[in-house]
Gaussian input, Z-matrix of N, CA and C with variables (Angstrom, degrees):
# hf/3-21g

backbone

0 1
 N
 C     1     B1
 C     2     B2     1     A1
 N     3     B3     2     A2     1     D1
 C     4     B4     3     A3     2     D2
 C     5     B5     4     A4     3     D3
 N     6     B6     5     A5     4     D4
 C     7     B7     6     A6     5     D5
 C     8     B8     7     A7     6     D6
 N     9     B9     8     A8     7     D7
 C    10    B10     9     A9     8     D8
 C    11    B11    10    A10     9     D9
 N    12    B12    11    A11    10    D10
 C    13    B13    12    A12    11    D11
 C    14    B14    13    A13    12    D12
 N    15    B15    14    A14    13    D13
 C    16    B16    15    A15    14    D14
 C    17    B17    16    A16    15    D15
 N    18    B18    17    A17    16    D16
 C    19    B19    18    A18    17    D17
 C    20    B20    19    A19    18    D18
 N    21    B21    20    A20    19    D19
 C    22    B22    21    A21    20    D20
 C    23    B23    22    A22    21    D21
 N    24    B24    23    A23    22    D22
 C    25    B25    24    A24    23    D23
 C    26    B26    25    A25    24    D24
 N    27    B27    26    A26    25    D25
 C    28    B28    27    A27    26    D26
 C    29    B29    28    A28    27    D27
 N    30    B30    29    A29    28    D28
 C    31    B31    30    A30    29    D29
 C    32    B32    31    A31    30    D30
 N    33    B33    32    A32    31    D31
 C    34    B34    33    A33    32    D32
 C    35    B35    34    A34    33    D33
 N    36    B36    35    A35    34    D34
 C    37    B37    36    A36    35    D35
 C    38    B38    37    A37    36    D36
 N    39    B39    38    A38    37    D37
 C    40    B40    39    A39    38    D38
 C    41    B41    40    A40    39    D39
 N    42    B42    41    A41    40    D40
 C    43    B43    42    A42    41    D41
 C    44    B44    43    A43    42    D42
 N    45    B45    44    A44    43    D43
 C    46    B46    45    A45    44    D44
 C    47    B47    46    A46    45    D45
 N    48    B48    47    A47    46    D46
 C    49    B49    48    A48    47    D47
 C    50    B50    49    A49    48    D48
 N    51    B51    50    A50    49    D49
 C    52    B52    51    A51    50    D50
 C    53    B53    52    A52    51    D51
 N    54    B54    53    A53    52    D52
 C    55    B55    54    A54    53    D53
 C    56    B56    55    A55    54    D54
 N    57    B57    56    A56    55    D55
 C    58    B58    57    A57    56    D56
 C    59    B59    58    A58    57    D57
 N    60    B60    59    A59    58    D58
 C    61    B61    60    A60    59    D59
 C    62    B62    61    A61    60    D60
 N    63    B63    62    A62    61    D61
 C    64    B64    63    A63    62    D62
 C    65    B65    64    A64    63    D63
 N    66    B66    65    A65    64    D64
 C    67    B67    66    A66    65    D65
 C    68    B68    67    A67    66    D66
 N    69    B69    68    A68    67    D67
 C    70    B70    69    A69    68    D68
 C    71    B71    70    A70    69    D69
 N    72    B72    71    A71    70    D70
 C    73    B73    72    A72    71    D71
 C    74    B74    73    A73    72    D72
 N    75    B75    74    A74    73    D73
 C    76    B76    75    A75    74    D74
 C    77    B77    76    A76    75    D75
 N    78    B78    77    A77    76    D76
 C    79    B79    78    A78    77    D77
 C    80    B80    79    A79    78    D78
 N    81    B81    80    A80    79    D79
 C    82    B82    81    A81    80    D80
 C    83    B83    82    A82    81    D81
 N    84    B84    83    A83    82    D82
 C    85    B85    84    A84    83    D83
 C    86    B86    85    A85    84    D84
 N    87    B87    86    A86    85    D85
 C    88    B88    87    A87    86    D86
 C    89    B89    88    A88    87    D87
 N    90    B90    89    A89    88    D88
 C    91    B91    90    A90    89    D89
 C    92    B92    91    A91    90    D90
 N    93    B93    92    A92    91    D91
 C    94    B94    93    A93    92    D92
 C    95    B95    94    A94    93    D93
 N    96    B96    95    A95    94    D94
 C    97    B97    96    A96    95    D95
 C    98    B98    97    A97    96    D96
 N    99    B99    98    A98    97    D97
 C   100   B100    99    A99    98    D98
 C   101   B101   100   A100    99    D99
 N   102   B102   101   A101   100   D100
 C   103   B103   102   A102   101   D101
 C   104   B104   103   A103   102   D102
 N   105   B105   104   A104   103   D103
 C   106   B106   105   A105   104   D104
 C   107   B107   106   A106   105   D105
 N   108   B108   107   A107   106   D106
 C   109   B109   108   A108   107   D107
 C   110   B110   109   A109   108   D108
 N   111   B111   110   A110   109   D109
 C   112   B112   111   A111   110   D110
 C   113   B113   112   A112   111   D111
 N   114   B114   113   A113   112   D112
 C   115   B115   114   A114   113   D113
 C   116   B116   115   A115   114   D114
 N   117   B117   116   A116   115   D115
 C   118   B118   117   A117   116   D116
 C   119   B119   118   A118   117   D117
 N   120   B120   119   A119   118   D118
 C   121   B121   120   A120   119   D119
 C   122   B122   121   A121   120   D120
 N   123   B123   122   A122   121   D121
 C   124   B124   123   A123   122   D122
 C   125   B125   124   A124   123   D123
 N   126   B126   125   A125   124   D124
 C   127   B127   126   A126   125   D125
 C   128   B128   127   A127   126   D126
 N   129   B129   128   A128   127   D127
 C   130   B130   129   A129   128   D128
 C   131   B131   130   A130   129   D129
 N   132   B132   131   A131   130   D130
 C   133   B133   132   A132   131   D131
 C   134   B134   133   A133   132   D132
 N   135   B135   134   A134   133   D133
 C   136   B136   135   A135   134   D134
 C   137   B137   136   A136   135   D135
 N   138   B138   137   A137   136   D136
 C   139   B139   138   A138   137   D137
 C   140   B140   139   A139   138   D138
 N   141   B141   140   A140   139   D139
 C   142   B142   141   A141   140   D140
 C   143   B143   142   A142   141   D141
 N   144   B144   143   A143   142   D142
 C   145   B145   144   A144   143   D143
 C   146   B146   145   A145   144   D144
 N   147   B147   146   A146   145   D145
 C   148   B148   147   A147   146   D146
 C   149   B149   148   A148   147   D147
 N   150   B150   149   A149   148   D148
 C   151   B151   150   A150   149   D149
 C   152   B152   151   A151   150   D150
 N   153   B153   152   A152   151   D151
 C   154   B154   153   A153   152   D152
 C   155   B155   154   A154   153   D153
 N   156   B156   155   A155   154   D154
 C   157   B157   156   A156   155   D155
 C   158   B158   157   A157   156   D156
 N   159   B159   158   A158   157   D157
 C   160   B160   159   A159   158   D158
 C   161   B161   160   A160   159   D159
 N   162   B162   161   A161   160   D160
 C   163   B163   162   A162   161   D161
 C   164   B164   163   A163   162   D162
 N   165   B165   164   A164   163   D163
 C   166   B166   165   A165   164   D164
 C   167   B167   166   A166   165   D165
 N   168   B168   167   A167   166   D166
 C   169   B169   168   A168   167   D167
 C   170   B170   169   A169   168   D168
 N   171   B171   170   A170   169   D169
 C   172   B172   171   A171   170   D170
 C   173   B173   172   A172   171   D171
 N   174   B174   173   A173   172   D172
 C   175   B175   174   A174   173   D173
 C   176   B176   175   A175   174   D174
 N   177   B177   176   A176   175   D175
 C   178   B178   177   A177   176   D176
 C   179   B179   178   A178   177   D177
 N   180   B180   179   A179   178   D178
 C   181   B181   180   A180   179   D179
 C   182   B182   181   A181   180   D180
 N   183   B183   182   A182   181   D181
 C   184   B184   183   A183   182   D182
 C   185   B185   184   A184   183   D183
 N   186   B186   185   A185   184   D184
 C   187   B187   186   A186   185   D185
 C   188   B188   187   A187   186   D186
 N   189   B189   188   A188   187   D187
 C   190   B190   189   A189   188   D188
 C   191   B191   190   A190   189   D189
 N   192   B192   191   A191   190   D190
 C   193   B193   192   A192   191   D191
 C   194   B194   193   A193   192   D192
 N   195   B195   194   A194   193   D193
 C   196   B196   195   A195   194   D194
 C   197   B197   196   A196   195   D195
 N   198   B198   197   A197   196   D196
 C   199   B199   198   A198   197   D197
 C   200   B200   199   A199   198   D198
 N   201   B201   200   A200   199   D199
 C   202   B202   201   A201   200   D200
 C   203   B203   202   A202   201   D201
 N   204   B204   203   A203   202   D202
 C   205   B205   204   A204   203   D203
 C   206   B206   205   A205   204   D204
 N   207   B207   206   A206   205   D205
 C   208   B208   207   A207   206   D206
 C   209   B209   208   A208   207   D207
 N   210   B210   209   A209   208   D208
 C   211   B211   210   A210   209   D209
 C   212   B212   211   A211   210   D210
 N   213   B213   212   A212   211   D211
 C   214   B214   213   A213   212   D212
 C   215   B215   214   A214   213   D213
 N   216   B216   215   A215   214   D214
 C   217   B217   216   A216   215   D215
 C   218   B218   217   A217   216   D216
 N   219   B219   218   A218   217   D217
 C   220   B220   219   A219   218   D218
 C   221   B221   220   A220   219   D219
 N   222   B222   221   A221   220   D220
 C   223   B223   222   A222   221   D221
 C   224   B224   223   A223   222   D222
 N   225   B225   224   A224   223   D223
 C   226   B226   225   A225   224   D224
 C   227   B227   226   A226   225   D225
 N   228   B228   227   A227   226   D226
 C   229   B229   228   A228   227   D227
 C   230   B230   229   A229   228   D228
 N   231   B231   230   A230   229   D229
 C   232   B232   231   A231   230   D230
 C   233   B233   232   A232   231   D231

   B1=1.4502
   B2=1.5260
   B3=1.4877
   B4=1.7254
   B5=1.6702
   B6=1.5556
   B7=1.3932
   B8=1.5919
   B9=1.4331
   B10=1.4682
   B11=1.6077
   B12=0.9773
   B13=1.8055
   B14=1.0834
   B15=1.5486
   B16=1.5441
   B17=1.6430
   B18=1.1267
   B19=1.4598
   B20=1.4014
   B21=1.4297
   B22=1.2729
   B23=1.7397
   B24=1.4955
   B25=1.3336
   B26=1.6364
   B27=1.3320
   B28=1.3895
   B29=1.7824
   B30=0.8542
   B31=1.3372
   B32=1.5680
   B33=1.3926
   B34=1.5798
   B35=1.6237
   B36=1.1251
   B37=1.4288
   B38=1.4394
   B39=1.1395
   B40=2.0728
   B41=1.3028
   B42=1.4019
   B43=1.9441
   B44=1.6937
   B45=1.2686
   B46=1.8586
   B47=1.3285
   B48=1.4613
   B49=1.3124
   B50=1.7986
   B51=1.0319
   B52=1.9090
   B53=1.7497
   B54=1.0062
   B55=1.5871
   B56=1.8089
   B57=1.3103
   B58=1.2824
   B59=1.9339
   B60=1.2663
   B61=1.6151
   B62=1.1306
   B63=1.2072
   B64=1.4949
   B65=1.5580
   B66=2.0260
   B67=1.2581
   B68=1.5953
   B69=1.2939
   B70=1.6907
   B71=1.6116
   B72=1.4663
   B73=1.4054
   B74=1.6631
   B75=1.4707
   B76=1.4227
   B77=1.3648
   B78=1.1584
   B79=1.4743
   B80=1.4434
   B81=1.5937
   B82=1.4424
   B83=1.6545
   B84=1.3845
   B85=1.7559
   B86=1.6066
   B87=1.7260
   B88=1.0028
   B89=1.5735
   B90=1.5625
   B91=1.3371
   B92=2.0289
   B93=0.8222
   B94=1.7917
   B95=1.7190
   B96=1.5939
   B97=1.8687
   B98=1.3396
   B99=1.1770
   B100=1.7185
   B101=1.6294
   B102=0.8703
   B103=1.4359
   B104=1.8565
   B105=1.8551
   B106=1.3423
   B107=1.0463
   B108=1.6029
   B109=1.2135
   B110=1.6193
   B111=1.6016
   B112=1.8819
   B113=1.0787
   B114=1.2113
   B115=1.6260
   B116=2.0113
   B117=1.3982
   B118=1.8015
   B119=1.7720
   B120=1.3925
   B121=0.7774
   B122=0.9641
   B123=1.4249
   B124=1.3361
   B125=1.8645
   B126=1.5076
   B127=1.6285
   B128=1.3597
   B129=1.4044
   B130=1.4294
   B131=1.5152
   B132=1.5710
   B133=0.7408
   B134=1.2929
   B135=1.4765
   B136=1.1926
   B137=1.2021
   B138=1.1339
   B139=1.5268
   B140=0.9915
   B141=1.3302
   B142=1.9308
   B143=1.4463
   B144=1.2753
   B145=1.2333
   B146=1.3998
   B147=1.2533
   B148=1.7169
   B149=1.6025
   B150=1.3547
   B151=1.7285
   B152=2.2222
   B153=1.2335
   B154=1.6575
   B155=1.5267
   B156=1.2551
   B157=1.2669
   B158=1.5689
   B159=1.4090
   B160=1.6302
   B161=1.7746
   B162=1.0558
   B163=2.0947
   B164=1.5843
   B165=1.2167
   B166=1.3843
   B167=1.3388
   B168=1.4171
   B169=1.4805
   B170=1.9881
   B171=1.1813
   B172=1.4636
   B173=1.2561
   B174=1.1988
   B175=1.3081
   B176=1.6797
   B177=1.5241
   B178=1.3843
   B179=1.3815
   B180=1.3086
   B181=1.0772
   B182=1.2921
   B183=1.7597
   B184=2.0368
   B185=1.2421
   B186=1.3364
   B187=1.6236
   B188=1.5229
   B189=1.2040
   B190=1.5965
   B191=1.5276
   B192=1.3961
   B193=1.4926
   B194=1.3175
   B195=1.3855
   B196=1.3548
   B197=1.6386
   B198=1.5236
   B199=1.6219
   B200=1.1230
   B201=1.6309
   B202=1.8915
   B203=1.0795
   B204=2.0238
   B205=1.8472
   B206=1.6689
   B207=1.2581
   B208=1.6442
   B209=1.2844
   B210=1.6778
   B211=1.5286
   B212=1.4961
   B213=1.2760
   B214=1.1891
   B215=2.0683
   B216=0.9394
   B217=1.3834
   B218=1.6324
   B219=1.5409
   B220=2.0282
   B221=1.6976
   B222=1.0344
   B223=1.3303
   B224=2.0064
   B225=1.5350
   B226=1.6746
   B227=2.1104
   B228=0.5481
   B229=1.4745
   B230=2.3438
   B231=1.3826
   B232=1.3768
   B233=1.5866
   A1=110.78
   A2=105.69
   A3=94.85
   A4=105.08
   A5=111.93
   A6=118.85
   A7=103.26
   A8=132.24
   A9=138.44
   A10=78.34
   A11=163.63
   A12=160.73
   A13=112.15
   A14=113.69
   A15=114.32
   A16=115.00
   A17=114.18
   A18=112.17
   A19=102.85
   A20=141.31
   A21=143.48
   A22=92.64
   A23=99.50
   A24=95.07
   A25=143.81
   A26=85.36
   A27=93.66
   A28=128.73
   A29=109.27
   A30=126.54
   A31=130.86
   A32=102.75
   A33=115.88
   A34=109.81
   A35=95.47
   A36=89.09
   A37=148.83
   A38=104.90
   A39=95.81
   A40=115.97
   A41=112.98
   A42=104.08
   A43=107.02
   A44=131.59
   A45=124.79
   A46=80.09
   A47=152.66
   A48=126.85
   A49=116.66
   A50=103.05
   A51=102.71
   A52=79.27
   A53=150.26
   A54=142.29
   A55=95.60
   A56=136.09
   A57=141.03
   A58=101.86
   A59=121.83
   A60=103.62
   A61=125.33
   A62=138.28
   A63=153.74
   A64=98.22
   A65=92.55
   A66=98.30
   A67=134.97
   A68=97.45
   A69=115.17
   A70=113.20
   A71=103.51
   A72=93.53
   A73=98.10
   A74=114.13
   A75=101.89
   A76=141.37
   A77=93.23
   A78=104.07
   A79=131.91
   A80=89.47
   A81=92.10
   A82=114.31
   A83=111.37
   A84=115.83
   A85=91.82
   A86=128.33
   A87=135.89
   A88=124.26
   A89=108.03
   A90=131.63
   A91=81.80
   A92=127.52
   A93=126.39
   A94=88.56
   A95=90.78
   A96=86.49
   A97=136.14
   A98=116.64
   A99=116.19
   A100=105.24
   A101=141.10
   A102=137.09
   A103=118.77
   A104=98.96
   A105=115.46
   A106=107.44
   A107=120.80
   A108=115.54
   A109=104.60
   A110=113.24
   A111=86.84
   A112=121.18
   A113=138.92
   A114=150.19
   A115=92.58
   A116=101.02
   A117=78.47
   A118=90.89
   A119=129.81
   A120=111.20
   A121=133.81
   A122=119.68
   A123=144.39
   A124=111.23
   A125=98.91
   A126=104.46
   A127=113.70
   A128=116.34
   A129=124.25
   A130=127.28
   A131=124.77
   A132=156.07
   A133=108.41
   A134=122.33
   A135=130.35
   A136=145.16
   A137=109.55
   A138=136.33
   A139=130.09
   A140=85.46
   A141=113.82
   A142=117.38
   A143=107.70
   A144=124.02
   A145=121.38
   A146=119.81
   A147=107.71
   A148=104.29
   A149=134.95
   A150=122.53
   A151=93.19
   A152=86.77
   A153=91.90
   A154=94.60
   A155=131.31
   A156=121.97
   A157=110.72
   A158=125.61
   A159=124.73
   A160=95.49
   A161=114.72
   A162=120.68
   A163=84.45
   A164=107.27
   A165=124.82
   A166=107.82
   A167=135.90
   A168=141.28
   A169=99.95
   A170=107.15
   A171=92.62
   A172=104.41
   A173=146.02
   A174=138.36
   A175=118.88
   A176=100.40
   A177=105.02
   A178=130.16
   A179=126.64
   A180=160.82
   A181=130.32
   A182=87.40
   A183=114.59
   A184=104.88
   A185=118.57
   A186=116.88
   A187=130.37
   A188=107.41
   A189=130.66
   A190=106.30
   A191=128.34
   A192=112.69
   A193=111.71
   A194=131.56
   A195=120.04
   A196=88.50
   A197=110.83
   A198=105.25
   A199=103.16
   A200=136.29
   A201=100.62
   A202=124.51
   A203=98.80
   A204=90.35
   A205=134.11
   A206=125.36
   A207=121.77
   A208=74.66
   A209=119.26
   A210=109.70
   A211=121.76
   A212=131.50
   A213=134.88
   A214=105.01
   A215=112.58
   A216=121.13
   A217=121.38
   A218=94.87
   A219=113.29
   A220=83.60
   A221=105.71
   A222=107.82
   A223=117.69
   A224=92.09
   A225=72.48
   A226=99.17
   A227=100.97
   A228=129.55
   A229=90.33
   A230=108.98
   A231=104.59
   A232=98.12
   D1=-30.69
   D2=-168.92
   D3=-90.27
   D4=-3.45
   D5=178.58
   D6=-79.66
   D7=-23.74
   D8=-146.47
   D9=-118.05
   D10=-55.40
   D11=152.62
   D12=-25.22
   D13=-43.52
   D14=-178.08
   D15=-94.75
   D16=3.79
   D17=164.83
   D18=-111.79
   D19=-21.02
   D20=-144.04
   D21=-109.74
   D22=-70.79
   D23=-169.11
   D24=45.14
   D25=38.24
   D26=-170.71
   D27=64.12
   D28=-7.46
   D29=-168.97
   D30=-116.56
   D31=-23.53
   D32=-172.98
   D33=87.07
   D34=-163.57
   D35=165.38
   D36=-86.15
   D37=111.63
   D38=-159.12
   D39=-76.40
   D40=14.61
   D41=162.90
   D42=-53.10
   D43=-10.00
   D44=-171.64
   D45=-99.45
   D46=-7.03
   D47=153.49
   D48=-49.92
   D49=-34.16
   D50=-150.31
   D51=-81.10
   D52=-35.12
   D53=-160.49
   D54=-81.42
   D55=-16.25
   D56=-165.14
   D57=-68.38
   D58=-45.72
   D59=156.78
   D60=-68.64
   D61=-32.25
   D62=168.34
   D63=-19.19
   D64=-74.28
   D65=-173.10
   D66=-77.03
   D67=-7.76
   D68=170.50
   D69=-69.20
   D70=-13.40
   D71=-174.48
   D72=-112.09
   D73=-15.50
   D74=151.58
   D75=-67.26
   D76=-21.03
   D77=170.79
   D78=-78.32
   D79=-27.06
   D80=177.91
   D81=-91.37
   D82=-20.52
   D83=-171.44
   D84=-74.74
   D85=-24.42
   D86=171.23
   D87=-45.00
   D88=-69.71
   D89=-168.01
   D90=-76.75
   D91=-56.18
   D92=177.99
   D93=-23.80
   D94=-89.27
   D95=-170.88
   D96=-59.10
   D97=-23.09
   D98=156.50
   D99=-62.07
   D100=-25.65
   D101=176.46
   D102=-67.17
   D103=-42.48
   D104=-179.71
   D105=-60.00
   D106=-45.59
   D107=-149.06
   D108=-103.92
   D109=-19.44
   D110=154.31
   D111=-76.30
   D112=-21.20
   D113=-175.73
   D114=-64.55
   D115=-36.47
   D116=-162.18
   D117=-96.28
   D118=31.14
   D119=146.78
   D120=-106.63
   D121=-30.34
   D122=166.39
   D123=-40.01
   D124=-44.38
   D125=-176.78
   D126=-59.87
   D127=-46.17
   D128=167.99
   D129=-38.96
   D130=-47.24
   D131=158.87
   D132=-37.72
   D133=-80.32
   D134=153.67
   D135=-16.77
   D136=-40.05
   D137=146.79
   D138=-26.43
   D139=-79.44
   D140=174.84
   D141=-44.83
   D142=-50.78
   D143=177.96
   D144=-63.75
   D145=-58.48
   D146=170.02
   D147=-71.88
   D148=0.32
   D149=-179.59
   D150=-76.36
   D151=-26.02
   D152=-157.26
   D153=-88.29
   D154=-48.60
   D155=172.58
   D156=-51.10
   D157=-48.48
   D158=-174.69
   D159=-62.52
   D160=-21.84
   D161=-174.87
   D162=-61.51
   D163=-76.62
   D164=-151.19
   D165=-60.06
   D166=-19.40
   D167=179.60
   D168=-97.35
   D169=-34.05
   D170=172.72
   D171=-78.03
   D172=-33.75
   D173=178.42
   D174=-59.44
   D175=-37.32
   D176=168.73
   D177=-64.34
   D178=-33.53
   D179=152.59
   D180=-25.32
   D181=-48.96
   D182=-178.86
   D183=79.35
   D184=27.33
   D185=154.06
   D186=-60.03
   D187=-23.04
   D188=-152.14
   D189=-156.89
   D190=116.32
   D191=175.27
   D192=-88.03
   D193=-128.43
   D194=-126.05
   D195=-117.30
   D196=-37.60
   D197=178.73
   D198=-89.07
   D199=-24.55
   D200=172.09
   D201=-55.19
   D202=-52.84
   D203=166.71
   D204=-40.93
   D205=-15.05
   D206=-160.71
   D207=-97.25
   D208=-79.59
   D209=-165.35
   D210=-40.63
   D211=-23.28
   D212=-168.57
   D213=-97.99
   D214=-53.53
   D215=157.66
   D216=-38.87
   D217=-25.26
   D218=-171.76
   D219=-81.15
   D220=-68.46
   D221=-173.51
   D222=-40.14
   D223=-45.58
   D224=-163.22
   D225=-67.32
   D226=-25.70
   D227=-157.87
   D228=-64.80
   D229=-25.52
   D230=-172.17
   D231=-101.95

């Protein structure tokens, strides 16, 4: 009986304890790279967006007339 307690223990067998950091650190190098990789898309994006706002204020400005802005706007835009 005390051999069937000491393997049983209420619990089964606790060798799937010792894999429990294993997987904590999969999980976390996991949620790490799903994080990177919306972040590095988002930045891109970002980008774009203030390159095109600084377009649109030099154009206002009369830095640039009407076809640098398109050609240059073509560009951010490909």
């Amino acid at each position: 009986m005390g051999i069937a307690m000491g393997w049983w223990n209420g619990f089964g067998s606790a060798s799937w304890l010792s894999y429990g950091p294993i997987i904590m650190l999969v999980l976390m190098a996991g949620g790490g790279l799903l994080v990177y990789f919306m972040m590095r898309g988002q930045r891109g994006e970002m980008r774009n967006d203030i390159a095109l706002h600084i377009l649109k204020e030099r154009y206002a400005r009369g830095e640039i007339d009407k076809d640098e802005y398109e050609e240059r706007r073509r560009g951010l835009d490909a």
